[in-house]
SEMARLO-160324 format. One line per 2 residues: for each residue x negated, y, z of N, C-alpha, C, CB. Coordinates in pm, whole numbers, plus 50000, padded with zeros to 5 digits. Glycine has a CB too. Example, Ala and Ser with C-alpha at 12.3 -4.5 7.8 and 13.67 -1.06 7.14 Angstrom:
! SEMARLO-160324
48681:49431:50780:48770:49550:50780:48680:49670:50780:48869:49553:50905; 48715:49775:50708:48633:49894:50714:48710:50003:50787:48592:49940:50572
***
This chain:
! SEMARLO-160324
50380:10220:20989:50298:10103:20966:50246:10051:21099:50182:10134:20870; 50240:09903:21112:50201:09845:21232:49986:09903:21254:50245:09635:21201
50069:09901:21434:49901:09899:21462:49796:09778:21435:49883:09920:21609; 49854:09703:21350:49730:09600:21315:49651:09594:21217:49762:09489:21305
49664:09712:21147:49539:09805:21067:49451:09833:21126:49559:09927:21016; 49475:09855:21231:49337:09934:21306:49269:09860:21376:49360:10046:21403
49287:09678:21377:49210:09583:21411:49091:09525:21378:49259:09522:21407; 48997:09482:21414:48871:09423:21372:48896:09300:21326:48773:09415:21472
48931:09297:21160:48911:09202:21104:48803:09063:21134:48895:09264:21012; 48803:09015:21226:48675:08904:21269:48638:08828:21135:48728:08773:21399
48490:08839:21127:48413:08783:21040:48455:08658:20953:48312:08757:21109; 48456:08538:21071:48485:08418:21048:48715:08426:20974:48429:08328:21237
48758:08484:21002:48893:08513:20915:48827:08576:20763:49011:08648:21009; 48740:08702:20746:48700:08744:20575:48630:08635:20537:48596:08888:20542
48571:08505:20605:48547:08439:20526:48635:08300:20468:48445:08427:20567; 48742:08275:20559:48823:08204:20512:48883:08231:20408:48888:08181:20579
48922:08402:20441:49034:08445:20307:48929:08442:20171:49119:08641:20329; 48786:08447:20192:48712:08463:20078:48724:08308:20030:48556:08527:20106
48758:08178:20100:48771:08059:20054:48900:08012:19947:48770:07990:20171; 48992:08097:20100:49120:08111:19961:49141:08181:19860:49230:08139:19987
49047:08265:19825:49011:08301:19725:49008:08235:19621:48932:08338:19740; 48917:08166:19683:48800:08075:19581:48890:07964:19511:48657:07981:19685
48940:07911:19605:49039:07811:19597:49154:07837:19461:49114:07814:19749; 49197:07955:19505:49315:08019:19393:49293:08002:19257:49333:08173:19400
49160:08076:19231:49136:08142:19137:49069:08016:19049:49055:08271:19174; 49010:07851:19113:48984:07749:19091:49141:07620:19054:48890:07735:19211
49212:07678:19137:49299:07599:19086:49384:07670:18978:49374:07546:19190; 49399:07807:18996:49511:07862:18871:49395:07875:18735:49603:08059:18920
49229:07826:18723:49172:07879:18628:49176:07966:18599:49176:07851:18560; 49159:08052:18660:49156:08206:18626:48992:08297:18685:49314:08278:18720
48974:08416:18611:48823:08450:18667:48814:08502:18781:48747:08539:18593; 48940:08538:18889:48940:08586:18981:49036:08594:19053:48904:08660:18967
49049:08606:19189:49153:08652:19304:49080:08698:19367:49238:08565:19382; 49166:08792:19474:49162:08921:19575:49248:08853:19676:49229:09084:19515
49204:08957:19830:49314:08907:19906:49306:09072:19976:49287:08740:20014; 49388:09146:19998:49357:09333:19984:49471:09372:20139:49449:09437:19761
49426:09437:20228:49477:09523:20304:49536:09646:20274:49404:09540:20372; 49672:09651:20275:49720:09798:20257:49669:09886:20331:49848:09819:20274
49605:10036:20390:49550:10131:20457:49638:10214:20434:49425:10167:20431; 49652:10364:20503:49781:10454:20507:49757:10563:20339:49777:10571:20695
49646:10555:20284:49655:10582:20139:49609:10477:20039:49581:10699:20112; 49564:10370:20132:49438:10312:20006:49478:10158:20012:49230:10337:20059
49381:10066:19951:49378:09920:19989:49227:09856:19955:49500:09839:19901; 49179:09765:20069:49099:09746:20082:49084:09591:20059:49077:09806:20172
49005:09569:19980:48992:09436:19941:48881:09343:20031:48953:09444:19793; 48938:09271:20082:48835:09187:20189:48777:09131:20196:48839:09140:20252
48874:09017:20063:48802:08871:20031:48835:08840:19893:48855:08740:20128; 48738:08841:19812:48728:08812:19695:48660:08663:19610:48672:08917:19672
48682:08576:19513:48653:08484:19447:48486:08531:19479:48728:08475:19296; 48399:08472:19433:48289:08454:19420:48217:08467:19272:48281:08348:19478
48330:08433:19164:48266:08449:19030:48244:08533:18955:48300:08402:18965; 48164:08533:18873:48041:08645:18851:48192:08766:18798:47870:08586:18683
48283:08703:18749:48362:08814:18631:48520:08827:18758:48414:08703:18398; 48498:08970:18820:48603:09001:18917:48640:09110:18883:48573:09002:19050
48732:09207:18928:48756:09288:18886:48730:09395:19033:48879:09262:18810; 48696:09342:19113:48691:09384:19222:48564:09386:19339:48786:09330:19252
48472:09441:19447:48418:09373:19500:48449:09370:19643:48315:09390:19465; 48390:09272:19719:48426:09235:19853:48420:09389:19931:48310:09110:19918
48490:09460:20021:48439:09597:20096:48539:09687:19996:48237:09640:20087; 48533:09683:19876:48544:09842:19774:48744:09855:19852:48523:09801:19489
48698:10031:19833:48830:10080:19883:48908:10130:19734:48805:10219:20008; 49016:10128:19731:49103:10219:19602:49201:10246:19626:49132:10169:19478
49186:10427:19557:49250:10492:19619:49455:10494:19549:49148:10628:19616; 49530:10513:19697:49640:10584:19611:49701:10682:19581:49707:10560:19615
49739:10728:19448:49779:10829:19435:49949:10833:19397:49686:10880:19349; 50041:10970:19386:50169:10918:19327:50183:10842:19146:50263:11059:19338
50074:10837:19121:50095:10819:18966:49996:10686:18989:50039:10967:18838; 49952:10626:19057:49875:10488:19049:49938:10412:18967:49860:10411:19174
49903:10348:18872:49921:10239:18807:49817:10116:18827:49929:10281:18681; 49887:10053:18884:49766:09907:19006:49877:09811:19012:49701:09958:19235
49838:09695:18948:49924:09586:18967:49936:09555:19166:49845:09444:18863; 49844:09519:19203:49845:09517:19345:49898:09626:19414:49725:09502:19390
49921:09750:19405:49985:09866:19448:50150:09796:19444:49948:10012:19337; 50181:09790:19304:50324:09724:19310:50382:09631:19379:50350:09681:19220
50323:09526:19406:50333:09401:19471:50380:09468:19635:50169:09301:19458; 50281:09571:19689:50267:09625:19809:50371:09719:19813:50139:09679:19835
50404:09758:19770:50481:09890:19737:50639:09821:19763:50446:09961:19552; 50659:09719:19670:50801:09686:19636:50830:09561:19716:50826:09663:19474
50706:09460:19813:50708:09369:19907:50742:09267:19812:50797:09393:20028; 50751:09256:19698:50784:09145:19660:50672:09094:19547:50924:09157:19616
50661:08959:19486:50636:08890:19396:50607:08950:19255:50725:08813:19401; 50517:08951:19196:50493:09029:19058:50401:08948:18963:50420:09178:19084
50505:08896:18859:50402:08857:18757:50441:08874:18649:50357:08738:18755; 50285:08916:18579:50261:08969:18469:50231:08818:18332:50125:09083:18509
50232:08791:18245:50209:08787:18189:50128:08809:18067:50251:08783:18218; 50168:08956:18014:50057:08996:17907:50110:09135:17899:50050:08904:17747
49980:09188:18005:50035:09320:17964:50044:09445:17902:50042:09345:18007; 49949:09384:17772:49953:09469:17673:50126:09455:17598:49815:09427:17571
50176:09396:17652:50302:09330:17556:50443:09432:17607:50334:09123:17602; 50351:09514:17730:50445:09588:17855:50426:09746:17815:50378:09552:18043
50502:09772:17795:50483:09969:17791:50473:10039:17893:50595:10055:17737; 50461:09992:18025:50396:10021:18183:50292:09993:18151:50434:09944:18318
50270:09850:18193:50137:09801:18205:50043:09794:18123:50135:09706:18234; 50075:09838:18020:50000:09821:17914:49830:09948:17946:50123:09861:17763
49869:10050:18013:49768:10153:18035:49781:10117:18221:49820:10342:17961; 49786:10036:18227:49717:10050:18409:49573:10003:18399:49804:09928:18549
49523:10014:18536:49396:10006:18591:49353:09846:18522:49402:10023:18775; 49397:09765:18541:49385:09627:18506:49409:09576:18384:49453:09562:18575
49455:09643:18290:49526:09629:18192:49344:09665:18106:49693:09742:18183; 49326:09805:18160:49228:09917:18082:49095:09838:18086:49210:10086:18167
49121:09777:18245:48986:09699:18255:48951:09523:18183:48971:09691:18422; 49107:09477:18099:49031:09360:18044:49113:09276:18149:48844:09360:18051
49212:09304:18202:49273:09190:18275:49409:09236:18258:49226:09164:18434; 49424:09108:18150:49612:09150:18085:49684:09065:18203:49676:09066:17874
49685:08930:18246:49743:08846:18267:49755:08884:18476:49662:08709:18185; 49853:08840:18546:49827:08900:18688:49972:08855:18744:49790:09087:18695
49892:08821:18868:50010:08750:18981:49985:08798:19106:50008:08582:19000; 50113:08819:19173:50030:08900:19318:50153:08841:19403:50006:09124:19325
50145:08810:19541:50243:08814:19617:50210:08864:19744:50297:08702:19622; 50300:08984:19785:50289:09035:19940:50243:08922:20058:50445:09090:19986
50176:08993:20155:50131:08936:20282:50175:08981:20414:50005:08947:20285; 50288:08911:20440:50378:09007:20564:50319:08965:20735:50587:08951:20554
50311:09062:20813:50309:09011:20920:50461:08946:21013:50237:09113:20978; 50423:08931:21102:50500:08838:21160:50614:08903:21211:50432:08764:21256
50641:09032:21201:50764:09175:21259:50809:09171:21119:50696:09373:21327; 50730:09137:20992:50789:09203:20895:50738:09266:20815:50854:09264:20925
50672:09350:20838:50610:09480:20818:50456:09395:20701:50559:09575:21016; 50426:09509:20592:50335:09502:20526:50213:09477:20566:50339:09580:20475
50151:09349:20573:49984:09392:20564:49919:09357:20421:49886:09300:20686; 49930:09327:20341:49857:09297:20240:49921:09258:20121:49778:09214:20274
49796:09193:20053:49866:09107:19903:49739:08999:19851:49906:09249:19737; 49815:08903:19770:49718:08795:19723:49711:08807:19568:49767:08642:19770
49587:08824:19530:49639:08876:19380:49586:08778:19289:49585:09032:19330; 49558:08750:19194:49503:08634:19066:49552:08750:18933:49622:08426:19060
49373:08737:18867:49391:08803:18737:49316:08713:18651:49340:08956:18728; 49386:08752:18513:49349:08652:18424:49307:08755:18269:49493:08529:18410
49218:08740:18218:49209:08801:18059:49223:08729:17936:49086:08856:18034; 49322:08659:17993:49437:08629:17879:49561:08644:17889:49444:08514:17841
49665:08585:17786:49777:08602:17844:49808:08449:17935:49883:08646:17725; 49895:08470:18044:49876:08317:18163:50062:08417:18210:49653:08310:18360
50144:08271:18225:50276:08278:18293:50256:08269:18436:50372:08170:18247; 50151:08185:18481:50081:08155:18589:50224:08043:18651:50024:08313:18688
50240:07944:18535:50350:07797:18621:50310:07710:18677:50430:07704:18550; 50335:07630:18677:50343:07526:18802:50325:07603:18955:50208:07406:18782
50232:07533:19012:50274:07553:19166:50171:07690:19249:50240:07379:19253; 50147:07740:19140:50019:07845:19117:50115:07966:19223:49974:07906:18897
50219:08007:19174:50272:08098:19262:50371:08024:19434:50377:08187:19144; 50367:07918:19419:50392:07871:19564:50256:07827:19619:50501:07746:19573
50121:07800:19570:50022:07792:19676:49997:07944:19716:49884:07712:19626; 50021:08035:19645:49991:08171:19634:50054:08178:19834:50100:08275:19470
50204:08161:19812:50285:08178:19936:50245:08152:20035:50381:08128:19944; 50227:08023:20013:50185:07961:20128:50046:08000:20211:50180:07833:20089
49928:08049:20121:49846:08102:20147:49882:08193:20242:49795:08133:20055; 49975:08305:20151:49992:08447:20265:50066:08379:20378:50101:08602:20202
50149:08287:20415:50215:08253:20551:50093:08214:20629:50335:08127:20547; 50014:08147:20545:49861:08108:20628:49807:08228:20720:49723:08076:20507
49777:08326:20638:49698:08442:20643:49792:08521:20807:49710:08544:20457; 49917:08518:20727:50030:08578:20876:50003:08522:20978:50192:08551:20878
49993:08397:20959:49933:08321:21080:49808:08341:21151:49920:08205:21047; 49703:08383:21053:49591:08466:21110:49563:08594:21187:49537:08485:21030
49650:08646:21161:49675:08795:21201:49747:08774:21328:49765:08890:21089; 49831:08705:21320:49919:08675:21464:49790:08617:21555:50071:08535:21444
49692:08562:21540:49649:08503:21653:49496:08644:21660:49612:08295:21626; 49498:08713:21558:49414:08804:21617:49457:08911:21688:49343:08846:21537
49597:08949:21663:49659:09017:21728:49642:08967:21896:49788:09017:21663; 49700:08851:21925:49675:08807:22033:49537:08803:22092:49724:08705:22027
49431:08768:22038:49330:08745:22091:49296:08901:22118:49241:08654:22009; 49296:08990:22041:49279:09141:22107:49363:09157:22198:49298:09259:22021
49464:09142:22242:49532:09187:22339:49522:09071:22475:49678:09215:22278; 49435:09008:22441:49429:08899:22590:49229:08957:22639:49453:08634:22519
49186:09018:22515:49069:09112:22556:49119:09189:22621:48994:09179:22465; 49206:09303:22559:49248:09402:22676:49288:09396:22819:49339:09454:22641
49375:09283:22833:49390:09221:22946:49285:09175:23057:49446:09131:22908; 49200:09139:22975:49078:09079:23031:48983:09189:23053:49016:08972:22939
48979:09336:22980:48884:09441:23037:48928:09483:23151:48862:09556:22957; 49085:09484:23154:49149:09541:23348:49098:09464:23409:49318:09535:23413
49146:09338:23413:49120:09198:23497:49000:09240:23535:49120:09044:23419; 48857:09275:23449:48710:09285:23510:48666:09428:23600:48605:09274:23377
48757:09522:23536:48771:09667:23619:48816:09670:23711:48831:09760:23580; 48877:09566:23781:48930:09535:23883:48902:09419:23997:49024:09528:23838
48763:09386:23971:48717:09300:24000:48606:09340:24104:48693:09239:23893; 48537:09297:24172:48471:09338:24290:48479:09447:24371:48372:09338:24270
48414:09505:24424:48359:09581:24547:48458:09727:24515:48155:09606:24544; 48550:09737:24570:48627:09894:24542:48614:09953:24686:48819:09888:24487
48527:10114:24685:48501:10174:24761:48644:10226:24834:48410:10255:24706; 48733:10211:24982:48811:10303:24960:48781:10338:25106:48953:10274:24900
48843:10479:25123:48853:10597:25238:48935:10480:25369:48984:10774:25170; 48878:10461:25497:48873:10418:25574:48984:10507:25651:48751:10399:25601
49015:10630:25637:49109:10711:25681:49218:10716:25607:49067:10824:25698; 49224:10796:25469:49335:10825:25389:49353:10736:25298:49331:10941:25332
49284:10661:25231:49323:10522:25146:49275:10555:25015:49495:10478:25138; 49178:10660:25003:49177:10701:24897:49047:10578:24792:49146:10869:24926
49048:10583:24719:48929:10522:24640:48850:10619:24519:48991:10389:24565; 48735:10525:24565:48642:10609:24461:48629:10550:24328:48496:10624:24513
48613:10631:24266:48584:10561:24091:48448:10567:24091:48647:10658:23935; 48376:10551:23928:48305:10484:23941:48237:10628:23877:48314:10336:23897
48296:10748:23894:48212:10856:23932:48200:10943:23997:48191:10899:23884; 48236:10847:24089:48237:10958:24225:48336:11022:24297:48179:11065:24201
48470:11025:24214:48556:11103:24264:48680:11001:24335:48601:11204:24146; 48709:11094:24412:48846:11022:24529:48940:11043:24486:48876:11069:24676
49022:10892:24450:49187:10932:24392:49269:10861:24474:49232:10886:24228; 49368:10872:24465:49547:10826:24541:49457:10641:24510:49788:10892:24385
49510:10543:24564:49545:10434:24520:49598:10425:24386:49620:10390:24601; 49759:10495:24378:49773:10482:24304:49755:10498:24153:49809:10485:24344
49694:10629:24139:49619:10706:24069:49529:10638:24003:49568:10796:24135; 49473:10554:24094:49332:10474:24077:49390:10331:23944:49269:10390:24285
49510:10312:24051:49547:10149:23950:49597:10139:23811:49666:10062:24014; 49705:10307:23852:49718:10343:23709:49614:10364:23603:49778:10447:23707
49545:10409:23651:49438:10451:23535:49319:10301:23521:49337:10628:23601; 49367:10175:23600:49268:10101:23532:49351:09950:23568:49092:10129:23598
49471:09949:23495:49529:09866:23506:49669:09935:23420:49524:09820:23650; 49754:09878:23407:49895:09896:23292:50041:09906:23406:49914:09709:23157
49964:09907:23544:50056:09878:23647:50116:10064:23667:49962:09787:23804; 50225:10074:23737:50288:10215:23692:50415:10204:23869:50398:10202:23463
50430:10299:23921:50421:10339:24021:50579:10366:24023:50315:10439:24039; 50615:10342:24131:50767:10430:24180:50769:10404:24351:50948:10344:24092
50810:10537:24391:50771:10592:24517:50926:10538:24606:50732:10786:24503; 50860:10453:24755:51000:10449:24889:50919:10445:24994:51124:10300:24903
51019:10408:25094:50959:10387:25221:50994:10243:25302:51004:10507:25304; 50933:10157:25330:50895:10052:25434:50996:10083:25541:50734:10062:25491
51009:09978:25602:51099:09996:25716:50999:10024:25826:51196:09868:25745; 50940:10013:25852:50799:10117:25990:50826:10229:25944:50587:10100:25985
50757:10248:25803:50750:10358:25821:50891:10489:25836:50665:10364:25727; 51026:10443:25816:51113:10468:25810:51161:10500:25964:51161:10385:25733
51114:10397:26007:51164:10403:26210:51021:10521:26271:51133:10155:26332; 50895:10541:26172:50843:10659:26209:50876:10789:26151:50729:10644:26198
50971:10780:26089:50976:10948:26033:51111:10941:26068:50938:11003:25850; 51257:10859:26098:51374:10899:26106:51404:10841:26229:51456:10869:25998
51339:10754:26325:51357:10690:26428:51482:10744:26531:51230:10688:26483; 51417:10929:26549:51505:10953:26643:51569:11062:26630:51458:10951:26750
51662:11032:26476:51762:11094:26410:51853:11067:26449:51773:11085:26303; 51992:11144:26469:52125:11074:26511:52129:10972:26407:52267:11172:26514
52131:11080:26297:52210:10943:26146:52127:10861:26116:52251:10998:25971; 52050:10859:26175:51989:10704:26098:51962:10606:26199:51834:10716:26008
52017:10660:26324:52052:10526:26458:52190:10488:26401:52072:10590:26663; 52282:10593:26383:52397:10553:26369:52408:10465:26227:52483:10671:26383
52323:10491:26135:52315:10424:25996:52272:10289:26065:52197:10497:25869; 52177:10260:26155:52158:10097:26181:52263:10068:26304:51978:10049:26233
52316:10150:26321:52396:10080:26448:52318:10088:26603:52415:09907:26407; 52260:10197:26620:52189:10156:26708:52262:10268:26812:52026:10152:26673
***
């Protein structure tokens, strides 16, 4: 699973997705939508409708197990599109989590990031029976391409932070050895140059020699007059 689980969801994104929420669950008439993060056992629901009758709340984690029966588990699980209808009418669904709780009717579509890879799902439940037609499951889509689109630019924006913590670690007054070249960190201790950049910068080292310094260590070698011609 991608490292963009382990990102800081920014505020101002849980509240958009809590709009498209809102939005969903207002245009398909239904008492609720979710918008849920897969986690490496669980899924976490982020952004939820606002109306009083959800099945879910904003924050709550749920867990998975091999025997889960979770309409949203499926959706995540199998990356694709899932709708229910009535699912007392289903000899699966008929005893799942959603089913037990008073929500027969259910539409979910995966939320892919931009590699591919799983981050989520958009879900709409209903306690009736609902086909969920017209354009109810293409705003659904479009939503999650929205959402991909969100993630892509937080992805970026964390990684132009990271960039930007070297950039500042690297920025003013660097103590170094007036003799051996060494530098000091910022507790005290004396490292290589290189040592130093590696460890506060992404920059990475491979070792030669300068032409000085080359005419000082082989200068007055046969083979390496005869290598320049001299």
């Amino acid at each position: 699973m991608s490292d963009i689980h382990k990102l800081r969801i920014p505020d101002i994104a849980i509240v958009k997705w809590r709009s498209i929420a809102d939005l969903l669950a207002e245009v398909a008439a239904v008492p609720a939508a979710s918008i849920n993060i897969l986690e490496e056992d669980s899924i976490t629901v982020v952004g939820t409708s606002q109306g009083p009758d959800r099945p879910f709340e904003e924050g709550q984690v749920l867990k998975l197990t091999p025997d889960t029966r979770m309409y949203c588990a499926a959706v995540l699980q199998a990356r694709e599109k899932l709708v229910i209808p009535d699912a007392t009418k289903s000899e699966f669904w008929k005893d799942s989590a959603g089913a037990k709780a008073g929500y027969i009717a259910y539409a979910g579509v995966p939320i892919n990031q931009q590699d591919g890879d799983i981050f989520g799902s958009i879900c709409l439940f209903d306690r009736k029976p609902n086909e969920f037609k017209g354009p109810v499951i293409r705003l659904m889509e479009e939503f999650a391409d929205i959402i991909t689109g969100h993630l892509s630019l937080i992805t970026k924006n964390a990684q132009l932070e990271e960039t930007m913590k070297e950039v500042r670690a690297l920025q003013g007054l660097i103590p170094i050895c007036a003799q051996c070249k060494k530098i000091r960190d910022d507790k005290g201790f004396w490292q290589k140059v290189e040592v130093y950049l590696e460890n506060h910068s992404k920059a990475r080292f491979t070792h030669g020699l300068c032409e000085d310094c080359m005419q000082k260590l082989y200068g007055h070698e046969k083979w390496f007059k005869e290598k320049d011609g001299k």
